[in-house]
Every structure is written in structure tokens, then in C-alpha cells.
C-alpha positions in Angstrom: 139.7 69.4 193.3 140.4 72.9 194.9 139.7 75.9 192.7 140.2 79.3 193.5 138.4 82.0 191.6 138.9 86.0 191.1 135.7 87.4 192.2 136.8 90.8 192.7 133.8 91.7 190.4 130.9 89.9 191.9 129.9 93.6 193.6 126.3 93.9 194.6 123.9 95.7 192.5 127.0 97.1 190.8 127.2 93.5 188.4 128.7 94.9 184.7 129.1 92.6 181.7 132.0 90.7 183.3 130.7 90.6 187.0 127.5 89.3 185.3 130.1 86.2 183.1 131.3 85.5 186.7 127.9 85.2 188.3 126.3 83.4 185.8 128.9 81.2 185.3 130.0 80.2 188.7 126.3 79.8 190.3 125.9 77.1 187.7 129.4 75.4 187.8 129.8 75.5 191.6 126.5 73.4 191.5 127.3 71.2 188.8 131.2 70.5 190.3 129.7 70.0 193.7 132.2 67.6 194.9 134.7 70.1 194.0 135.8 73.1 196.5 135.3 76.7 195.2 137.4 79.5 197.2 136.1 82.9 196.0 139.0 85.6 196.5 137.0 89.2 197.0 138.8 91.9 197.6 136.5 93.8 199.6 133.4 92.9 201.9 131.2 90.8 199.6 127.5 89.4 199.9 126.5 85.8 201.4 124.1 85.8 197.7 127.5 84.9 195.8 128.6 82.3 197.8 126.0 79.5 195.8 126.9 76.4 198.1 128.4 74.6 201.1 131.2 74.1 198.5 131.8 77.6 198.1 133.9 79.8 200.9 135.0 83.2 200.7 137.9 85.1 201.5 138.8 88.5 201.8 142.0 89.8 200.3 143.7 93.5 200.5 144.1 96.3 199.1 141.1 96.8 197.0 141.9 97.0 193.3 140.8 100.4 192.1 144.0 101.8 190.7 146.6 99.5 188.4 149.3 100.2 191.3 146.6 98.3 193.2 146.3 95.6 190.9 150.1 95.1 190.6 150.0 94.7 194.7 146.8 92.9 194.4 148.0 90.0 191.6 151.9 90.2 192.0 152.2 90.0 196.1 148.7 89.2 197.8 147.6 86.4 195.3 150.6 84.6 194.8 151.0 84.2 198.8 147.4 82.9 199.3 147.7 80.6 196.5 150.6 79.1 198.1 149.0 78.8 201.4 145.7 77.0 200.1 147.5 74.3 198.3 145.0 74.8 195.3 144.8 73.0 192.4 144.0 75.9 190.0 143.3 79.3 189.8 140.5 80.3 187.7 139.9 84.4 186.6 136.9 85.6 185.1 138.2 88.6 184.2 141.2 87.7 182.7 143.9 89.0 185.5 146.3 86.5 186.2 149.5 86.2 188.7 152.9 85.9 187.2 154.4 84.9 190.7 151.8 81.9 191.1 153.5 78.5 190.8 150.2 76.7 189.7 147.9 75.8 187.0 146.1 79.3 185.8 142.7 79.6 183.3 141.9 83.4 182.3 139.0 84.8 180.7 140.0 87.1 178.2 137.3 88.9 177.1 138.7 91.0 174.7 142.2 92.9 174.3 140.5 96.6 173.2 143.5 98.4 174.7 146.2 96.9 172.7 144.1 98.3 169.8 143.0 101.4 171.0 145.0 102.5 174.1 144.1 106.0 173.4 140.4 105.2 174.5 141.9 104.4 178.5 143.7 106.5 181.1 147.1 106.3 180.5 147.8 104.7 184.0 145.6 101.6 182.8 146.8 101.3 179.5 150.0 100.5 180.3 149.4 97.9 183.3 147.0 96.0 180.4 149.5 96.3 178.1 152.5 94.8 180.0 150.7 92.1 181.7 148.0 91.0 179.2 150.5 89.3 177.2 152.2 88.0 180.1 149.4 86.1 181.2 148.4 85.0 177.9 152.1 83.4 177.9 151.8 81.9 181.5 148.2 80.9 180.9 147.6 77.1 180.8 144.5 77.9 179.2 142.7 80.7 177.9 138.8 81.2 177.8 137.7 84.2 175.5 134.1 84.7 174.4 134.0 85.1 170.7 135.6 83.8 167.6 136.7 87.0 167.5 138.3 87.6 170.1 140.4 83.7 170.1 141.8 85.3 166.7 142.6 88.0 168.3 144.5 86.9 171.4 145.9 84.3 168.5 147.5 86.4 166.1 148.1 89.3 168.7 150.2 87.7 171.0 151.0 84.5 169.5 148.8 82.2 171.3 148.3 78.8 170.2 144.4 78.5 168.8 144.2 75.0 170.6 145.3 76.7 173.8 141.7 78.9 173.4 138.5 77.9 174.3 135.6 80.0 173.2 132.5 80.1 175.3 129.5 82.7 174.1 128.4 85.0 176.7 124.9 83.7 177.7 121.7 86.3 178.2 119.6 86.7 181.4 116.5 85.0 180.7 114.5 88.2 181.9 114.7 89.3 179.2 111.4 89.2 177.1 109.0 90.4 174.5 106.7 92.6 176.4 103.1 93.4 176.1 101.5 96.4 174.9 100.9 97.5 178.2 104.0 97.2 179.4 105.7 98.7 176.4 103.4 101.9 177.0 104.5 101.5 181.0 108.0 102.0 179.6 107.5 104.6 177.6 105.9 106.3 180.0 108.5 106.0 183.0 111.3 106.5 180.5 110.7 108.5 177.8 107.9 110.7 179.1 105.3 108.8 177.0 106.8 108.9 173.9 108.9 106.2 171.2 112.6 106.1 172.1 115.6 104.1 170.8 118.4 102.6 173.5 121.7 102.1 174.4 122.6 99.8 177.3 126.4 100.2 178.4 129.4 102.1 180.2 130.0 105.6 178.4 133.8 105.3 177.1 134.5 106.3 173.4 134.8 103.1 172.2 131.2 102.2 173.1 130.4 105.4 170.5 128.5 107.1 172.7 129.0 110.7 170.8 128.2 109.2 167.3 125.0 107.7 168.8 124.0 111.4 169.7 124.7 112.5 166.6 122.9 109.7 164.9 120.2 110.8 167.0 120.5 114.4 165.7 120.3 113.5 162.1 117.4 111.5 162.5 115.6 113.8 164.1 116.5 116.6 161.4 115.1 114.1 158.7 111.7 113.8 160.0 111.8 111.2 162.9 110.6 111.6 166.5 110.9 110.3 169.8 113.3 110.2 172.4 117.3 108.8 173.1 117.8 106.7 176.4 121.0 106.1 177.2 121.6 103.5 180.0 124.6 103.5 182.0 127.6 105.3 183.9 130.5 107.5 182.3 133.8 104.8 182.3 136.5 107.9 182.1 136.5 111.2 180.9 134.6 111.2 178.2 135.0 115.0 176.2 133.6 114.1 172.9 130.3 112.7 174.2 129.6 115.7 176.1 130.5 117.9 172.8 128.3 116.2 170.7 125.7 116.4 173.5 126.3 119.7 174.0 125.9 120.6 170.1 122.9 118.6 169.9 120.2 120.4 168.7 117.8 117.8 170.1 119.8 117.4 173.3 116.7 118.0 175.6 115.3 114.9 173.9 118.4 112.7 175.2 117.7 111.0 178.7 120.4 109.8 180.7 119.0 107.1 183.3 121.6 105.9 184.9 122.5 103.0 185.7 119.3 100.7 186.0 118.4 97.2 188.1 117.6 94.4 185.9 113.6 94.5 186.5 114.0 98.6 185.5 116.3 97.4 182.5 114.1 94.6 181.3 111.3 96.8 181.0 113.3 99.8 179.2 115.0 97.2 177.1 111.4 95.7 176.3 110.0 98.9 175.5 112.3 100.7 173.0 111.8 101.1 169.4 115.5 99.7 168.6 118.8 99.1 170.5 121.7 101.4 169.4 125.0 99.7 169.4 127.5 101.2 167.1 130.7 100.0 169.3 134.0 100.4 167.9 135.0 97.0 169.5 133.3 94.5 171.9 134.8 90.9 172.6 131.0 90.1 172.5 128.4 92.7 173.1 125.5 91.1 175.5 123.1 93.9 175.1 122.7 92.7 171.2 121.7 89.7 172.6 119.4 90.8 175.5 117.7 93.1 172.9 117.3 90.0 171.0 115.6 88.3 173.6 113.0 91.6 174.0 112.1 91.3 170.8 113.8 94.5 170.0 115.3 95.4 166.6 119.5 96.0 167.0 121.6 98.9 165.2 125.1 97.5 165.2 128.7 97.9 164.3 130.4 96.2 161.0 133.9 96.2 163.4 134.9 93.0 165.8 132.6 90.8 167.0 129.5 92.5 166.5 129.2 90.9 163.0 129.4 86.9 164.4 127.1 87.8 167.1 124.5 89.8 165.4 124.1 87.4 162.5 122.0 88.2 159.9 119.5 89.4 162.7 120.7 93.0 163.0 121.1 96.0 160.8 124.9 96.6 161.0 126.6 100.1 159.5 130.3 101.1 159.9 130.0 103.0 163.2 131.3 106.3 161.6 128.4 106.5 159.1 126.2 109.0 160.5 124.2 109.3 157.6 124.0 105.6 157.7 122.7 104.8 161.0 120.1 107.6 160.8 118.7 105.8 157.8 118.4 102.6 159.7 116.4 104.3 162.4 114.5 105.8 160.1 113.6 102.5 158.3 113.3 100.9 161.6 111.2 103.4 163.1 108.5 103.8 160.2 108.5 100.3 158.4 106.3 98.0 160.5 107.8 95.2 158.4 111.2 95.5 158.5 110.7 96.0 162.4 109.0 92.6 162.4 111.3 90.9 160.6 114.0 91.7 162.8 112.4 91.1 165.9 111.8 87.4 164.4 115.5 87.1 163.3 116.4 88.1 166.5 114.4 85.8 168.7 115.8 82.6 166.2 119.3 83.9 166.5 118.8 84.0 170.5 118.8 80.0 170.6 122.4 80.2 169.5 123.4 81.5 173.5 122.7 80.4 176.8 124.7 80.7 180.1 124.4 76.8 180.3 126.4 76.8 177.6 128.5 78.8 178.4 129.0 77.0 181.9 129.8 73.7 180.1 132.4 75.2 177.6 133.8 76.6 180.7 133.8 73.3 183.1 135.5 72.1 179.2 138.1 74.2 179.6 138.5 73.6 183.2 139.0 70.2 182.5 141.1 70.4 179.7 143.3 72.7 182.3 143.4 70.0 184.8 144.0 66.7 182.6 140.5 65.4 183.3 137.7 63.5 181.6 134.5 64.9 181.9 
């Protein structure tokens, strides 16, 4: 078999949560499907780290996709044409982009479909190039991969998708990820937070992620008797006005750090050493940091909306994401009940068996399969 892959995400030390799905789950599957040939489509100069195997080649396709005109050029002209060259059996995407012009089988990975829901959060330009093709592909699709029960229902009763036409495969967690020692906790808190307790949020700044009601969370706390420091991890997505208004009318704004965006041995160890992950999205098709936190041993804050529910389990305090008053309690709670801080560390580290990136692989290489008429 001859599969060709989207890996215009695989971007060195620049992987986000998809470009980590692709890496994860083609380093295992190229290996596992070694008979197989794996063509890896990049659309810029990539490294020799992402090609796993003599099974593996890459190839180097223009323009690069940084604006939707791009992609349309990208997916509608320069894809189809290669495809049709390489005589390939199927053309596998990670991150859910697809070609309507390609005459040949075509798996997505729909993560989620935020912007048919809230369009308002993205720059108009991308809005509307998700929202004309999304749907297309989910039509032309001859199977779709999505990564939460959740998110199948979604894509299901959104655009009308049959449910036996959607896999779901759990995002997996880098294994990392751990409980750290005390002296590594007070390293952390020392590097980040300038020696003191803080609470973390691990992500790209856009307003779904919530950014602005963190800060204010933050605020309220504070005002109510609780100390220590904010982290917050990550790049801005878009303009983002109402995080940097709630920053700016932060009484306690001094006390919020921006890092960044951090390598995994620099984010292991502030993941490892915070007093609680803050994740009070307004949707996710999964939400790995829940489960990375999880894997630190780290109590989670999360949302009531989506998928954060079926991820989280009974192993997270969850809050609608617009109660202030309600997330500053859980902080509170969380930051001065040794307890209840224990108890969800515990939860968390038995809900963590529930995902691996081997799984994931295999419900993948399932769907793969399924795609191709094969028996496994």
C-alpha cells in the first residue's frame, strides 16, 4: 500500500496539539505498517527527525499554507496534481484538510468543528474557508477520524455524517509527563514563578481557550485571600482584545507571567510544578493538557461545555466557564485543602490509563483499514 499524508504541521520545535496527533501517531504507524510506503507532503523545508523510516520519503509542495487563499491553492490545485502523479492508494490528513479535486480514497482527522459554532472567535478570512470546505470534506471523506465522542456527534448531527462512517481515537499524552519531586517542584517554582505557588494554563491564547476569564478568575481569588502566581503558557492565536482588557484591569496583573511558548523538558517541569491546571475552554475536540496534567499529578480546573466533561471524568473539578465566582472557589479549595488536592491528583493518575498514543495509533491503522477494505 501507498499512503500519502498531510504533514504540513510536523514543524520543528513549533509541534501544537495537532502537529503533536501527527507525530505521535505516524512515528508509531509508519513502524508498525513497515511494508507499507508513507509519502509525507510538507509544504515547506522539513527535518530528516520526521521522516521515522526507510519507508517514509518526503516531499516538498508549494506555496506554503499560511493564509486560506493558500490553502485553497495548496488543497484544490497542488495536491490533487501530486496525488495523481504518485498513483497512491490513499491520502491520509491529520489535520482534517482534504482535496475535493482528488480522485482517490481520503481519511481526515477532524478534530473538532469550533468555527461552525463560534465563527466569531476566528478572522473572518478563516472562518469562511472552514466553513465552506469542512463540510465538503466531511461529504467526500471515505472515512472520518475525530478524537472524542464529542466531537463524532458533532460532525454527526452537524453535517449529517453517518456515525459508522466515524472513528474515534483519544488523543494520547507524552509520557514525560510525571509526578515530580519536591525538589523539582521547588526548581519550578523557582524558574517560573519567582519562588512562589502558581496555577497553569498550557495553550494558544484565542477567546475560546478563555484566556480573559482565567485572569479574572485569578483576580477574584486573589481578592478572597489566596496567593501565588498565574503562568500562562503559550502564544496569542489572533487578536485577542478581551484578554488584554482583563489583563489590563487586573489588579493583580504584575502577578500574571506570560512564558511563552515552552519546550517539552521546560513544560514538563512547569506542568509538574503548579498547584492546578486552569482550563476553562469554551470548546475543545479533546483538550490534551487535562490529560498531561493528569499525568503530573496535577489537580485540573475545567469547563462543563464539549468534551471537557468525557475527558476529565470524574477526575477534575469542572464549572461553567463563565462562573467567575465559581472557579475562584475551586482554587481556593484546591489551593488550601491538602485533601481534596490529593484526591484529585489520585483520580487523575487512574483516569490517565484510559489514553495512550498506542491506542490511538491502532484506532487509527483501524480506520485506515476500514478505509482500504482490509483485514487487520
Amino acid at each position: 500500500m501507498h499512503i500519502v499524508v498531510n504533514t504540513r504541521l510536523l514543524l520543528p520545535k513549533k509541534l501544537d496539539g495537532i502537529g503533536w496527533f501527527s507525530h505521535e501517531v505516524l512515528s508509531r504507524l509508519t513502524k508498525d505498517l513497515s511494508d507499507w510506503k508513507f509519502t509525507f507532503l510538507f509544504d515547506r523545508p522539513f527535518d530528516q527527525d520526521f521522516i521515522y523510516g526507510n519507508n517514509v520519503e518526503g516531499k516538498i509542495l508549494h506555496p506554503q499554507t499560511r493564509h486560506p487563499l493558500l490553502y485553497q491553492w495548496y488543497f484544490e490545485r497542488t495536491i490533487p496534481h501530486k496525488l495523481k502523479r504518485m498513483n497512491a492508494d490513499l491520502f491520509f490528513s491529520p489535520d482534517g484538510f482534504l482535496s475535493t479535486r482528488a480522485r482517490i480514497k481520503q481519511v481526515p482527522v477532524i478534530h473538532d468543528i469550533n468555527f461552525e459554532h463560534r465563527p466569531q472567535d476566528l478572522p473572518r478570512a478563516y472562518s469562511n474557508y472552514y466553513r465552506k470546505y469542512f463540510p465538503q470534506f466531511a461529504q467526500i471523506a471515505d472515512r472520518i477520524i475525530t478524537v472524542s465522542e464529542y466531537s463524532a456527534n458533532d460532525i454527526h448531527e452537524t453535517y449529517g455524517i453517518a456515525k459508522d462512517k466515524i472513528s474515534v481515537a483519544y488523543n494520547g499524552y507524552n509520557t514525560a509527563y510525571r509526578v515530580l519531586s519536591d525538589g523539582e517542584k521547588a526548581k519550578a517554582k523557582t524558574e517560573f514563578a519567582q519562588g512562589e505557588d502558581y496555577f497553569i494554563f498550557v495553550g494558544n491564547f484565542s477567546f475560546r481557550k478563555n484566556i480573559h476569564g482565567i485572569i479574572k478568575a485569578f483576580e477574584k481569588y486573589r481578592s478572597k485571600g489566596g496567593s501565588g502566581k498565574l503562568l500562562l503558557v503559550g502564544n496569542p492565536l489572533w487578536r485577542y482584545t478581551e484578554m488584554n482588557e482583563a489583563l489590563k484591569n487586573c489588579a493583580f496583573q504584575d502577578d500574571v507571567i506570560f512564558t511563552g511558548r515552552l519546550e517539552i523538558e521546560k513544560l514538563v517541569l512547569a506542568m509538574g510544578g503548579a498547584t492546578a491546571l486552569l482550563f476553562p475552554s469554551y470548546f475543545e475536540g479533546f483538550g490534551i493538557p487535562i490529560i498531561e496534567a493528569f499525568a503530573a499529578g496535577v489537580p485540573v480546573i475545567t469547563s462543563n461545555k464539549t468534551s471537557l466533561p468525557e475527558i476529565a471524568g470524574n477526575a477534575a473539578m469542572i464549572s461553567d466557564p463563565d462562573n467567575i465566582e465559581k472557579i475562584s472557589d475551586n482554587m481556593l479549595e484546591i489551593y488550601h485543602d491538602e485533601n481534596q488536592r490529593l484526591t484529585l491528583k489520585n483520580k487523575g493518575l487512574q483516569r490517565i490509563s484510559s489514553f495512550s498514543w498506542e491506542h490511538t495509533t491502532n484506532k487509527v491503522k483501524e480506520a485506515l483499514f476500514l478505509s482500504l477494505n482490509l483485514t487487520k
